[in-house]
Backbone as ProteinMPNN parsed JSONL, in Angstrom:
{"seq_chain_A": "XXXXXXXXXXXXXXXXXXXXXXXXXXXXXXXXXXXXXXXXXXXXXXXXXXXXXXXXXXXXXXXXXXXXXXXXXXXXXXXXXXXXXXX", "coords_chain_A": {"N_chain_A": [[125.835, 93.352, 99.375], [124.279, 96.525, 99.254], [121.463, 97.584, 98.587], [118.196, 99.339, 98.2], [116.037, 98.374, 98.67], [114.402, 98.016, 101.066], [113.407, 100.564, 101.094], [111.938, 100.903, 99.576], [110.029, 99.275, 99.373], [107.403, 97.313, 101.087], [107.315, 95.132, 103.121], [106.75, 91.453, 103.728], [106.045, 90.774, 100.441], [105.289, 89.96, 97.095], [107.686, 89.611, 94.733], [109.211, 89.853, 91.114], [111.519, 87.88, 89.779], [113.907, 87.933, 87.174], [115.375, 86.415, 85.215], [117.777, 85.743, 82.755], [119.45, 83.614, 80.654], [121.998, 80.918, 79.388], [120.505, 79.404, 76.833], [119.459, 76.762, 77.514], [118.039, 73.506, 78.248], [118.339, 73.055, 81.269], [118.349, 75.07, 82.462], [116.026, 76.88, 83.727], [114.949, 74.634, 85.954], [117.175, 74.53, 87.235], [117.092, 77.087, 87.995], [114.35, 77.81, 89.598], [114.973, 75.2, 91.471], [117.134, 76.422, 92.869], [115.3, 78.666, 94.162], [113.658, 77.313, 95.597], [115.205, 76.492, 97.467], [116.208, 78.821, 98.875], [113.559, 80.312, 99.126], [110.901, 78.367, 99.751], [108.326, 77.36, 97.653], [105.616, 76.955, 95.579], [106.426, 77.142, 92.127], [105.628, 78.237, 89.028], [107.551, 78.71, 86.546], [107.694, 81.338, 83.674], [109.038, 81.017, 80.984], [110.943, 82.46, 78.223], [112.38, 82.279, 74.685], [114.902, 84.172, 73.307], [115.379, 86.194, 70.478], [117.129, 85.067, 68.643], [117.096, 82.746, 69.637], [119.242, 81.97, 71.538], [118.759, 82.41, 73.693], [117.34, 82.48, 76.858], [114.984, 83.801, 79.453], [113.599, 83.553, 82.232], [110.825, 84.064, 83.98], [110.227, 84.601, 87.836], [107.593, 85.027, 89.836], [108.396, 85.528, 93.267], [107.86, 85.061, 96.977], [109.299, 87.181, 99.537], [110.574, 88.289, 101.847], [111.722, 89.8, 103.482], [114.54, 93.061, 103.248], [116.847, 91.301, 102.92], [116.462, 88.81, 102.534], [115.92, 89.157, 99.475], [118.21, 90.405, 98.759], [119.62, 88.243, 98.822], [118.533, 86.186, 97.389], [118.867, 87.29, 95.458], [121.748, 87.069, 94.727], [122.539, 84.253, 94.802], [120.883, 83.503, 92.867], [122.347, 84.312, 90.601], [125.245, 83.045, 91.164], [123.966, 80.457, 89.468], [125.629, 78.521, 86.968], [124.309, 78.514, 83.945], [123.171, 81.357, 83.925], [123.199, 84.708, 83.1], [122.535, 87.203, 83.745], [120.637, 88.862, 86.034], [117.298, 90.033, 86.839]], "CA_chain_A": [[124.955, 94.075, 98.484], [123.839, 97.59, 99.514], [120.468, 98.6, 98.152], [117.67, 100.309, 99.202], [115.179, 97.661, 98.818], [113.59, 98.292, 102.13], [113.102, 102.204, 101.742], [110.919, 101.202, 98.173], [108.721, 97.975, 99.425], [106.947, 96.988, 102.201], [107.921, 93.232, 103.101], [106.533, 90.582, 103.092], [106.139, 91.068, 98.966], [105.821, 89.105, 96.113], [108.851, 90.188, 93.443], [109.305, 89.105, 89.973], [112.745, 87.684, 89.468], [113.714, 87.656, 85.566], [116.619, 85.711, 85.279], [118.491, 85.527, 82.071], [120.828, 82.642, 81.003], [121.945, 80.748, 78.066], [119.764, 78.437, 75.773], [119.717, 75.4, 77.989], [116.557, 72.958, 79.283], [118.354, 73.105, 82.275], [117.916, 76.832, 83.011], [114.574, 76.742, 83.791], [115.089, 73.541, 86.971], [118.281, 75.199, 88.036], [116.633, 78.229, 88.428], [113.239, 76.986, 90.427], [115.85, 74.597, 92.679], [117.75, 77.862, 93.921], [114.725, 79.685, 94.721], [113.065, 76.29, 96.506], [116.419, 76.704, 98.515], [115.952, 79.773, 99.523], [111.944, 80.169, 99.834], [110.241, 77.262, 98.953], [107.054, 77.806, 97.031], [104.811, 76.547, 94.032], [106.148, 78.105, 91.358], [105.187, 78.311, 87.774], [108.067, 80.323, 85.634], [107.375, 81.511, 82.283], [110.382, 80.951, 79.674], [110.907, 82.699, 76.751], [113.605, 81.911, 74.269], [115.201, 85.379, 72.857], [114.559, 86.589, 69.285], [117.786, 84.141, 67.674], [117.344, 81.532, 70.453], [120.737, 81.92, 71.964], [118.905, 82.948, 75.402], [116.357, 82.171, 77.522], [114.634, 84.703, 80.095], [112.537, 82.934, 83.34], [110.607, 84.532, 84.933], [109.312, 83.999, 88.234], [106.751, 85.585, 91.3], [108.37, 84.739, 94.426], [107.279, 85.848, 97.998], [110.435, 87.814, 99.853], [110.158, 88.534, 103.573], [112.741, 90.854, 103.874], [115.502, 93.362, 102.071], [118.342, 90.558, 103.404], [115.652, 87.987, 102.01], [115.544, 89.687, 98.771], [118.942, 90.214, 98.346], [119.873, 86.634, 99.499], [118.158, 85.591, 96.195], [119.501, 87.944, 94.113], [122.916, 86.959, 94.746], [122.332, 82.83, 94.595], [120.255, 83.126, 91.696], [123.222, 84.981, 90.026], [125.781, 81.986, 90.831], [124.276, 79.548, 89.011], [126.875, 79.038, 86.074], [123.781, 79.39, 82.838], [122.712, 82.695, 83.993], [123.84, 85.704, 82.524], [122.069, 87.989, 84.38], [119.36, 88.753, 86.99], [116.546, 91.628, 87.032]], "C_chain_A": [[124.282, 95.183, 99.298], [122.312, 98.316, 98.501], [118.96, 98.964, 98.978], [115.928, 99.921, 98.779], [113.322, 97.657, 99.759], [113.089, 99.588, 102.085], [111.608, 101.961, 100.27], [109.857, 100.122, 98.366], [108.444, 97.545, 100.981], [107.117, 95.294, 102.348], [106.806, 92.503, 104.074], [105.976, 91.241, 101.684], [106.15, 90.125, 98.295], [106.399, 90.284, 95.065], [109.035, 89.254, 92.45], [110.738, 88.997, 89.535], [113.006, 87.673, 87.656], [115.071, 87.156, 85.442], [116.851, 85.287, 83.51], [119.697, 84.446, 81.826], [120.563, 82.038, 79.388], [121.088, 79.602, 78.068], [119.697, 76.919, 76.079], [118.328, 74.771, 78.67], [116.978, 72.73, 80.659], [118.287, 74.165, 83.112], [116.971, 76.944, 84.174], [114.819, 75.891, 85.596], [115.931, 74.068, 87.453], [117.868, 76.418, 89.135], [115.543, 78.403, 89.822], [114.354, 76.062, 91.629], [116.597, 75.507, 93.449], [116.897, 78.696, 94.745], [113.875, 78.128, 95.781], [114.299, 76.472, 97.424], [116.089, 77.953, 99.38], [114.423, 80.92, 99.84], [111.403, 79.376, 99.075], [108.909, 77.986, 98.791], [106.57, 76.88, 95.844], [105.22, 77.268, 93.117], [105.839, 77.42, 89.932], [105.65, 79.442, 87.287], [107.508, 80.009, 84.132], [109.108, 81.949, 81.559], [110.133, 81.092, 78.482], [111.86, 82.939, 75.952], [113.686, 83.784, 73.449], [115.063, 84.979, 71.377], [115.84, 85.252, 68.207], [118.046, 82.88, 68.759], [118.539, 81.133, 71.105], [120.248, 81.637, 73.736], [117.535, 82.736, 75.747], [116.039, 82.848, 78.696], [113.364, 83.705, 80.719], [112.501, 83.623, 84.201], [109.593, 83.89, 85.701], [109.094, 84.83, 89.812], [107.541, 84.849, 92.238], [107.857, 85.632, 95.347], [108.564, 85.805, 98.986], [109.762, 88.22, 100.663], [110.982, 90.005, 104.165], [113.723, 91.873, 102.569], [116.682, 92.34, 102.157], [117.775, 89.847, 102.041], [115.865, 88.095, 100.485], [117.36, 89.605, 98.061], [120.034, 88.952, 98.483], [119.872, 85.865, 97.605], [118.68, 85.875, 94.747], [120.935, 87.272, 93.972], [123.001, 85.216, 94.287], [121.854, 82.76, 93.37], [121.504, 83.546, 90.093], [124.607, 83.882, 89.945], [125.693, 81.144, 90.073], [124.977, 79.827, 87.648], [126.01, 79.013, 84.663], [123.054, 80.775, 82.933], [123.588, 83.636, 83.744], [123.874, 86.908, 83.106], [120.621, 88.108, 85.07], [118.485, 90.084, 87.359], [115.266, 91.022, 88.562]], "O_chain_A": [[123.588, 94.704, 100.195], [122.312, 99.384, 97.889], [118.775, 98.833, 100.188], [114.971, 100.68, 98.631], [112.128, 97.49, 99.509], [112.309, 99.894, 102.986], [110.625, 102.687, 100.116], [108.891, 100.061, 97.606], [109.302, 97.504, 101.863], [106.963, 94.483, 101.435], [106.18, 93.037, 104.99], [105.416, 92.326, 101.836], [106.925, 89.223, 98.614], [105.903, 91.351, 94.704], [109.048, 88.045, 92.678], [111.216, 89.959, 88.935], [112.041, 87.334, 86.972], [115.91, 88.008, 85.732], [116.036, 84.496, 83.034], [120.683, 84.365, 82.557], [119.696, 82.295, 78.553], [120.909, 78.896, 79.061], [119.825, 76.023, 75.245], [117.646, 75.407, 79.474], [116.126, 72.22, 81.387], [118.181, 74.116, 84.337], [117.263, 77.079, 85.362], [114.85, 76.716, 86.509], [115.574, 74.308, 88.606], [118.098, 76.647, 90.322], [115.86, 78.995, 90.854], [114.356, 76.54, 92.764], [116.685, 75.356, 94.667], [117.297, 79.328, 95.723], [113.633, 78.468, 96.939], [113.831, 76.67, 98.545], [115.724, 77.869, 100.553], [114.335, 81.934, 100.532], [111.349, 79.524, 97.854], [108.464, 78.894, 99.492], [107.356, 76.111, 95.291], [104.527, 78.275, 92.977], [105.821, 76.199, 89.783], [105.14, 80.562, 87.268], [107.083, 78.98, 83.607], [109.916, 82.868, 81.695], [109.461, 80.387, 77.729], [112.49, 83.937, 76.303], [112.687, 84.434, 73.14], [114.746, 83.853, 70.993], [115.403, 84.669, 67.214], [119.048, 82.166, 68.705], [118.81, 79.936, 71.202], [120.847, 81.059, 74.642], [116.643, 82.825, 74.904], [116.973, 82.594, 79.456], [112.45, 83.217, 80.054], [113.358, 83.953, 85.022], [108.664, 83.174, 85.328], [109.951, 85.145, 90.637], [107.5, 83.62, 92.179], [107.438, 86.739, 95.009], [108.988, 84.699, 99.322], [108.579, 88.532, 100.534], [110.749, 90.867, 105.013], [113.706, 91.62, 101.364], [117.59, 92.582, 101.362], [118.207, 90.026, 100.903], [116.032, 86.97, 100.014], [117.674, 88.907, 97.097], [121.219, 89.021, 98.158], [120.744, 85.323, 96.925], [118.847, 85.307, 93.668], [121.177, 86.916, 92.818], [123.654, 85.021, 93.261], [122.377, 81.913, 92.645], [121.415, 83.131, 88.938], [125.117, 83.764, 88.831], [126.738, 80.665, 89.632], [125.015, 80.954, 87.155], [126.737, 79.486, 83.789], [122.396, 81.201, 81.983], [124.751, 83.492, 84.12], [124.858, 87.647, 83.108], [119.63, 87.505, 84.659], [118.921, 91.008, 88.047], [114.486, 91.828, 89.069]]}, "name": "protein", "num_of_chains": 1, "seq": "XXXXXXXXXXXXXXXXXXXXXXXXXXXXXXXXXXXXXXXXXXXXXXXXXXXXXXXXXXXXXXXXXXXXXXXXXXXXXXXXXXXXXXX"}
């Protein structure tokens, strides 16, 4: 992954992941267990089911050390297999 992370934020950072995926109560735990993998933290996401309930959008503050860091997460959080997509 090539972006340009580092030229737009000063690191250490907290970033708001928004992770997209389908309509599952396991979204949510999947999601939180990837990012405890790769920086553990307290979190508290906020899930909100889309307008015909197909989809579910969690978001969540983490604290990112680096642009590697940063894009580390992006990429893992993007494997798991109910996510659709990752902002």
């Amino acid at each position: 992954m090539d972006t340009r992370f580092d030229e737009l934020l000063d690191f250490p950072t907290f970033q708001t992941f928004k992770v997209m995926g389908v309509a599952d109560e396991k979204l949510a735990s999947q999601v939180i267990a990837c990012l405890q993998e790769h920086a553990p933290g307290d979190y508290a996401p906020s899930v909100k089911p889309s307008a015909k309930g197909n989809y579910h959008s969690v978001s969540v503050s983490v604290r990112v050390t680096s642009k590697e860091h940063m894009e580390t997460i992006y990429t893992e959080l993007a494997k798991i297999e109910l996510v659709r997509v990752v902002l």
